[in-house]
VEXMI-69436 format. One record per residue: z, x negated, y of N, C-alpha, C in turn. Coordinates in steps of 0.1 Angstrom, whole numbers. Layout:
N
+-------+-------+-------+-------+-------+-------+-------+-------+-------+
!   n.Z !   n.X !   n.Y !  ca.Z !  ca.X !  ca.Y !   c.Z !   c.X !   c.Y !
+-------+-------+-------+-------+-------+-------+-------+-------+-------+
!     Z !     X !     Y !     Z !     X !     Y !     Z !     X !     Y !
...
+-------+-------+-------+-------+-------+-------+-------+-------+-------+
end
This chain:
180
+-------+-------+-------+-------+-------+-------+-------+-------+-------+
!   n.Z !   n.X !   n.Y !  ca.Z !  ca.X !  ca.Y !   c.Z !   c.X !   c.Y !
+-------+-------+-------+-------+-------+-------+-------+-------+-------+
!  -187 !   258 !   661 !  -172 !   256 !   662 !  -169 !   250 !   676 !
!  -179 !   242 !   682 !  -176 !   231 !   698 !  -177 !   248 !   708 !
!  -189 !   255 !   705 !  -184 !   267 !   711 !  -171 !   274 !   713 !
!  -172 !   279 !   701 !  -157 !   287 !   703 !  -144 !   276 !   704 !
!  -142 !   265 !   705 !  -133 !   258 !   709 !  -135 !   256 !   724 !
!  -146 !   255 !   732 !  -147 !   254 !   746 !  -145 !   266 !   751 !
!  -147 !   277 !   745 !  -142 !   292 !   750 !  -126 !   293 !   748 !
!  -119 !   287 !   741 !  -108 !   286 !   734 !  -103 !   280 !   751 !
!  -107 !   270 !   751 !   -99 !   259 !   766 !  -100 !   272 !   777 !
!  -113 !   276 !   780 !  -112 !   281 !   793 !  -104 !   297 !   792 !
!   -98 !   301 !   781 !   -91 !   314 !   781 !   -73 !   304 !   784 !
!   -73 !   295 !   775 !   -58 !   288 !   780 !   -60 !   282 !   793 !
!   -70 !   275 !   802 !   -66 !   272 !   814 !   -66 !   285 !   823 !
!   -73 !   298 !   819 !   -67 !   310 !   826 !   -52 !   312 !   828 !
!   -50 !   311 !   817 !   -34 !   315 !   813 !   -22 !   300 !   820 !
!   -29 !   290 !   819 !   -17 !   276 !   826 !   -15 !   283 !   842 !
!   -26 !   288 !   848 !   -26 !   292 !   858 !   -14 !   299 !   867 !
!    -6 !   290 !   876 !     8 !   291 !   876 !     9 !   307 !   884 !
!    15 !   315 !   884 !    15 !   326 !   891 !    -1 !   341 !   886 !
!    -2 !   337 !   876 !   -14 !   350 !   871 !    -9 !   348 !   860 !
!    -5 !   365 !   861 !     1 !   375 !   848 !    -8 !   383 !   844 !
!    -4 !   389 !   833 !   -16 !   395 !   822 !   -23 !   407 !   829 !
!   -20 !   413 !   836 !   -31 !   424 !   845 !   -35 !   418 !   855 !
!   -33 !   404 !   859 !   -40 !   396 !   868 !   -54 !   392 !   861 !
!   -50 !   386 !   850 !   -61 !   381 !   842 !   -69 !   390 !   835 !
!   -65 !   400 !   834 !   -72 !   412 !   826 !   -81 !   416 !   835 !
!   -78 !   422 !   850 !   -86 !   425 !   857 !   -93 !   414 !   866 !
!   -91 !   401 !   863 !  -105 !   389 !   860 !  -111 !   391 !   848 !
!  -106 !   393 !   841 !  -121 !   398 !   825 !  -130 !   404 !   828 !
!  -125 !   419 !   832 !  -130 !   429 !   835 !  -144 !   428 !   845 !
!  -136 !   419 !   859 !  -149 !   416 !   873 !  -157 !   404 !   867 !
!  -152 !   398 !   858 !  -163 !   386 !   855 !  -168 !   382 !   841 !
!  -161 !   393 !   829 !  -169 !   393 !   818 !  -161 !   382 !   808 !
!  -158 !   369 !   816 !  -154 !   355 !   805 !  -142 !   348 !   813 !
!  -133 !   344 !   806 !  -126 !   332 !   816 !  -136 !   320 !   822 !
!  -147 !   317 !   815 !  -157 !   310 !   820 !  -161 !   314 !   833 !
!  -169 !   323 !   837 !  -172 !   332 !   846 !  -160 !   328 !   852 !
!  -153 !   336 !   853 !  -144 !   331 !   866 !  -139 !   316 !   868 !
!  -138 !   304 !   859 !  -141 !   296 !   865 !  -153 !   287 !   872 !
!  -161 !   295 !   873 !  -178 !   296 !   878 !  -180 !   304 !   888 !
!  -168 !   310 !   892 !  -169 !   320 !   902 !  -165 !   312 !   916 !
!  -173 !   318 !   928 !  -165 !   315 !   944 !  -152 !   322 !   949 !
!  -146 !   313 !   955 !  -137 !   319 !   960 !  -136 !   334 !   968 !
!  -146 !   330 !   971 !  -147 !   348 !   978 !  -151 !   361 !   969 !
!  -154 !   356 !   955 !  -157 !   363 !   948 !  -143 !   369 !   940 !
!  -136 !   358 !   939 !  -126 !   360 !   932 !  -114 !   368 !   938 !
!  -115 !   369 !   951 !  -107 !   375 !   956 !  -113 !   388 !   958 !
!  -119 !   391 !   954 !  -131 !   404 !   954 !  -117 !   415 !   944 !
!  -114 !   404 !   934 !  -106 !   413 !   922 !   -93 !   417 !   925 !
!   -89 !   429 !   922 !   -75 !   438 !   926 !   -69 !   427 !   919 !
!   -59 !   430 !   926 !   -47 !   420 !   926 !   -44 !   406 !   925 !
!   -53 !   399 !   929 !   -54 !   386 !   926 !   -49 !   379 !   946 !
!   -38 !   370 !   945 !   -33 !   367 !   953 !   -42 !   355 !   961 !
!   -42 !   351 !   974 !   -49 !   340 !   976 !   -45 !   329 !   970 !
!   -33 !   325 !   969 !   -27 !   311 !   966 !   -32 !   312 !   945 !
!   -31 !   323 !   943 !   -38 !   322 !   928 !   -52 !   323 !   929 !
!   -62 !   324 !   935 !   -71 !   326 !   937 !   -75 !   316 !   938 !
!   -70 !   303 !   950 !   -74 !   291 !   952 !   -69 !   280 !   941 !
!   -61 !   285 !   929 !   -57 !   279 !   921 !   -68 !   276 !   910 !
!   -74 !   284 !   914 !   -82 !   286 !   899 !   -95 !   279 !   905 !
!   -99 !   278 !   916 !  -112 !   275 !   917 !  -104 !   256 !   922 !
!   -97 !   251 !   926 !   -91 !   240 !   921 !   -85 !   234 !   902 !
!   -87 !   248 !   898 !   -87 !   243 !   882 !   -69 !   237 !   886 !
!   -62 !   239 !   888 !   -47 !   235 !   892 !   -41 !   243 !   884 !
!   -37 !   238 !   867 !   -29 !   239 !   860 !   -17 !   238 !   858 !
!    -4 !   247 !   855 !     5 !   241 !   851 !     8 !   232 !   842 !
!    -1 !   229 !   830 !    -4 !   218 !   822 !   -19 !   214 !   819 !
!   -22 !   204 !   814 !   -35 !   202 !   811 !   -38 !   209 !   798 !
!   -46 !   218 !   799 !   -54 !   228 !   785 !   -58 !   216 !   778 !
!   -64 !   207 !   779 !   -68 !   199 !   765 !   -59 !   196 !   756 !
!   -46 !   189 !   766 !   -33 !   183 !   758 !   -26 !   197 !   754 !
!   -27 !   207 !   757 !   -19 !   217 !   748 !   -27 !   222 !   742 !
!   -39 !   224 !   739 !   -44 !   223 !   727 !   -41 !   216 !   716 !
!   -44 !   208 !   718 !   -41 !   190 !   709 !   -29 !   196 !   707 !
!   -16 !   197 !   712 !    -4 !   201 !   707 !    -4 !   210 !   699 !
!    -9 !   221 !   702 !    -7 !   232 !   694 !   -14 !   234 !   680 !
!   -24 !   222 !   680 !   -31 !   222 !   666 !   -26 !   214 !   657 !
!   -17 !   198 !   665 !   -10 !   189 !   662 !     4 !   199 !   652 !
!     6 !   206 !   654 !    18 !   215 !   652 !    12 !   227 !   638 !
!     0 !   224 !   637 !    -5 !   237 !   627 !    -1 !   251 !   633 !
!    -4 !   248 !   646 !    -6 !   263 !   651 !   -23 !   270 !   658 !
!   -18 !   279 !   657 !   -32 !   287 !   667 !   -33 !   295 !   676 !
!   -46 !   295 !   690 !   -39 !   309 !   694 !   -52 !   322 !   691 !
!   -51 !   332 !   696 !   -54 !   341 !   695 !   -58 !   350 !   709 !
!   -67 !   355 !   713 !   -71 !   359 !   726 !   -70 !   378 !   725 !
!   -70 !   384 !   733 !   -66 !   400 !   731 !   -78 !   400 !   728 !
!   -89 !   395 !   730 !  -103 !   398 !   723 !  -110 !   396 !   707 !
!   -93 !   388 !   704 !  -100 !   383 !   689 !   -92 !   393 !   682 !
!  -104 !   396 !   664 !  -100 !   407 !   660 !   -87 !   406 !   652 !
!   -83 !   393 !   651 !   -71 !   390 !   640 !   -56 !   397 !   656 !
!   -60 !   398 !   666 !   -52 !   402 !   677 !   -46 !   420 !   675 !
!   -31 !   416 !   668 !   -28 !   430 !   668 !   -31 !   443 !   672 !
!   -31 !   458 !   667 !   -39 !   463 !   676 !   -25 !   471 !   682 !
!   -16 !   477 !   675 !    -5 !   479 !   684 !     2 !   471 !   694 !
!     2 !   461 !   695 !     1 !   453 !   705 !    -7 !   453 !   718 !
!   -17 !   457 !   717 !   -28 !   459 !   725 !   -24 !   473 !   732 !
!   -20 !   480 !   724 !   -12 !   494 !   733 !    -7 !   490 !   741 !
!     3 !   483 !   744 !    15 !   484 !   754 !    11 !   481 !   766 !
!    20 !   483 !   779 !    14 !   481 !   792 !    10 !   470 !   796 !
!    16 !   462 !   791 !    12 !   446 !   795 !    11 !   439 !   784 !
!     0 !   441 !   771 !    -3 !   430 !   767 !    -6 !   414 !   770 !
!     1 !   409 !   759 !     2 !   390 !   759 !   -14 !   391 !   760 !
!   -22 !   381 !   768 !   -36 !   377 !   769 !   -36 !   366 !   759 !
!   -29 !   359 !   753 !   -31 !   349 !   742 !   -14 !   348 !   735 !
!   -18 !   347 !   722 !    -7 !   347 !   711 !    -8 !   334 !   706 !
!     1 !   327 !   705 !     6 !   314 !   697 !     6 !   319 !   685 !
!     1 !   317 !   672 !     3 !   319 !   659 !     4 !   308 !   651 !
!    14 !   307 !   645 !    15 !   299 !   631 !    17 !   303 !   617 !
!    11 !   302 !   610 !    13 !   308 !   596 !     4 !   322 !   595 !
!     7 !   329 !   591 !    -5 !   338 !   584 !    -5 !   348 !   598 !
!   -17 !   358 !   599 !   -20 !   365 !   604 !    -8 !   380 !   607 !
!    -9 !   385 !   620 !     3 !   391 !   619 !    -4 !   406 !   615 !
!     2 !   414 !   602 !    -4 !   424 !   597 !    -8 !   431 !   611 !
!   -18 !   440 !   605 !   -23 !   450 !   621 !   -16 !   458 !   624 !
!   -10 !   467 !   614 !    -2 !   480 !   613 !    15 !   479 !   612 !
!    16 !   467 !   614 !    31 !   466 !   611 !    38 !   466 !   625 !
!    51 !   476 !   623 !    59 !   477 !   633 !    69 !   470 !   631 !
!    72 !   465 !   648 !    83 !   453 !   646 !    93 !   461 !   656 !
!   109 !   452 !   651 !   121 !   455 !   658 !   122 !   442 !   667 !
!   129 !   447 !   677 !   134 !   435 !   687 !   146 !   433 !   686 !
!   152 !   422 !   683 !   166 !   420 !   680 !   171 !   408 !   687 !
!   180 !   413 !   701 !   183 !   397 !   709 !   196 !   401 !   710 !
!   204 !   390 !   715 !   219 !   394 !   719 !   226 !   381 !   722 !
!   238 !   378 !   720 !   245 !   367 !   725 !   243 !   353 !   717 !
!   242 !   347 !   727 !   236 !   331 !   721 !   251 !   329 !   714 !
!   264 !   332 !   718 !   277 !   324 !   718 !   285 !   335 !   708 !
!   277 !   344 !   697 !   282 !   352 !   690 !   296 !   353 !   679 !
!   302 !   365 !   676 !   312 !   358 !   670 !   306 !   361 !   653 !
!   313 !   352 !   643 !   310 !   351 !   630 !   302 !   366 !   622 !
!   314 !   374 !   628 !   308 !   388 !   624 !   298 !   394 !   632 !
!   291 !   391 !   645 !   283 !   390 !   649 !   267 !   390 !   642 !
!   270 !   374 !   639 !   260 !   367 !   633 !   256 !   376 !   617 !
!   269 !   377 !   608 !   266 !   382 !   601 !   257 !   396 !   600 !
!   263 !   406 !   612 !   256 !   419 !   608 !   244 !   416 !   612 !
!   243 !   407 !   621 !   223 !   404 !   624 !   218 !   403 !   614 !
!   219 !   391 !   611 !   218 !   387 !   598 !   208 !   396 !   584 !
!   222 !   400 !   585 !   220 !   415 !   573 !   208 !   426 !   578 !
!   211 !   428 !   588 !   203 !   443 !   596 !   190 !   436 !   596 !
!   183 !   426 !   599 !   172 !   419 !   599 !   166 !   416 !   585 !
!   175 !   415 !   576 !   175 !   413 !   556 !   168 !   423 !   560 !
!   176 !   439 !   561 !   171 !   452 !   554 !   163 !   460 !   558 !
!   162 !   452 !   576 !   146 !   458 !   580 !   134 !   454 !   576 !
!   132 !   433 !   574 !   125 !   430 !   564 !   121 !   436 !   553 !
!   130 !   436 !   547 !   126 !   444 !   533 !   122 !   458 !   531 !
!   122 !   469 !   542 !   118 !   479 !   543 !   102 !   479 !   555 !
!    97 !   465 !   552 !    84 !   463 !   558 !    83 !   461 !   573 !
!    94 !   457 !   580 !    95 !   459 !   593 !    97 !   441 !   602 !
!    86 !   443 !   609 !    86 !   429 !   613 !    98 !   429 !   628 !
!   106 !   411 !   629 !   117 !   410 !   634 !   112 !   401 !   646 !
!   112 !   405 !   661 !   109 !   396 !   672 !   122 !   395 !   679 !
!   120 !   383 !   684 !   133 !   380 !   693 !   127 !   370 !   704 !
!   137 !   363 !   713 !   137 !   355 !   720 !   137 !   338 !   721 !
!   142 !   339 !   703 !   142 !   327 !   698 !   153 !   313 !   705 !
!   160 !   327 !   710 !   177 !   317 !   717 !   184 !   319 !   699 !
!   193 !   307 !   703 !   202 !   306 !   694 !   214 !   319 !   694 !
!   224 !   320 !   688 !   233 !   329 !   682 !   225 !   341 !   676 !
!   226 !   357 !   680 !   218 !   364 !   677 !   205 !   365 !   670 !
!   200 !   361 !   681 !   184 !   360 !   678 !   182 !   352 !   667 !
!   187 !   337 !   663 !   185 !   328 !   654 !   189 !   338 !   638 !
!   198 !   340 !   644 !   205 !   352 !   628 !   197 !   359 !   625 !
!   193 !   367 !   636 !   180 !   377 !   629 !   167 !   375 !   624 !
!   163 !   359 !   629 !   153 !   355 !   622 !   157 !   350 !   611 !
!   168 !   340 !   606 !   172 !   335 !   593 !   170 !   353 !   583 !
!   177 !   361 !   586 !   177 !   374 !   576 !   165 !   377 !   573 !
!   154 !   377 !   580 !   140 !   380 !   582 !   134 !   370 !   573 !
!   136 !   357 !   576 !   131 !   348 !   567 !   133 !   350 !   548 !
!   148 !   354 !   548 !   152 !   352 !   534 !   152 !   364 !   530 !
!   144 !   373 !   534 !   136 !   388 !   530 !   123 !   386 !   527 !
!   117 !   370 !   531 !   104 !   374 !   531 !   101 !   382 !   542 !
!   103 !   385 !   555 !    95 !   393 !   559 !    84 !   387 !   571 !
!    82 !   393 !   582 !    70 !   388 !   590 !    84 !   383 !   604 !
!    83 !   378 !   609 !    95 !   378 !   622 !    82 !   371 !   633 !
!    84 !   369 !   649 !    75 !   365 !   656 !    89 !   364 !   672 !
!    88 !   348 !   672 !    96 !   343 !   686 !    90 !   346 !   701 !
!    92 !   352 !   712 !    86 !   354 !   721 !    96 !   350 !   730 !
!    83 !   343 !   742 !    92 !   333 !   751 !    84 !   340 !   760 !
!    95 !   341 !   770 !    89 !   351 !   788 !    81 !   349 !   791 !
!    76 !   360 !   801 !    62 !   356 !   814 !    63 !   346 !   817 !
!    59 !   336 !   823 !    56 !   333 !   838 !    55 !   337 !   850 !
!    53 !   348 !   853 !    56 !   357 !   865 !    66 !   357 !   870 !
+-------+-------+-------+-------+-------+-------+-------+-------+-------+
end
């Protein structure tokens, strides 16, 4: 378990890494096999890899985080959550299609089915009543017809279509931007 939790730290302090986006870090997987490995790697090594900028380059071999990986660990377990690496098998696989797969998923609560297609549903934080309602609704009836609901997890819209999703029972999933 001290294994795969120390593999766990060095895939999130990839990711704190201020300015390296998911085909940054992908194609660090790729030249060095582990986020370990590349924190094990030389500088001159590391810039060896397509697309990797100097000032991110020298980020990582200073271990210079946007936050400390231990303490958001601790948070995120403190919270009953988990994450999930594009390498782990509970890691959607339609998700993994798209051009720029997430390199790590926040998860709370159950596993996100493999085969399940989801709707994106964002819109005005400042919506009007009838707004809210058809979200709402349209989120109920995609739930209920097996269809999982992502948004941005702003308030007006987005909050609506996750309440409908909720009280369908269905799967819904909040996504918060790059860093890039």
């Amino acid at each position: 378990m001290k294994d795969q939790r120390d593999d766990l730290i060095y895939w999130l302090s990839l990711h704190l890494i201020q300015g390296l986006g998911s085909i940054s870090f992908r194609n660090l997987l790729r030249y060095f096999g582990s986020p370990k490995e590349v924190f094990e790697a030389e500088l001159s090594d590391i810039l060896e890899v397509e697309n990797i900028r100097s000032e991110v380059a020298a980020r990582i071999v200073r271990r210079e985080f946007l936050k400390d990986p231990q303490k958001v660990l601790k948070e995120i377990e403190r919270e009953g959550a988990r994450i999930i690496t594009i390498e782990d098998s509970t890691y959607p696989k339609l998700l993994k299609e798209i051009y720029d797969p997430p390199m790590l998923l926040y998860i709370k609560g159950n596993d996100i089915p493999q085969n399940l297609g989801f709707i994106a549903m964002v819109g005005s934080r400042n919506p009007t009543p009838y707004g809210v309602k058809v979200s709402k609704d349209m989120a109920y009836a995609l739930a209920k017809r097996g269809m999982g609901i992502v948004s941005g997890l702003a308030q007006g819209i987005d909050s609506a279509s996750h309440w409908g999703c909720i009280e369908a029972g269905g799967i819904y999933s909040g996504s918060i931007g790059d860093r890039d």
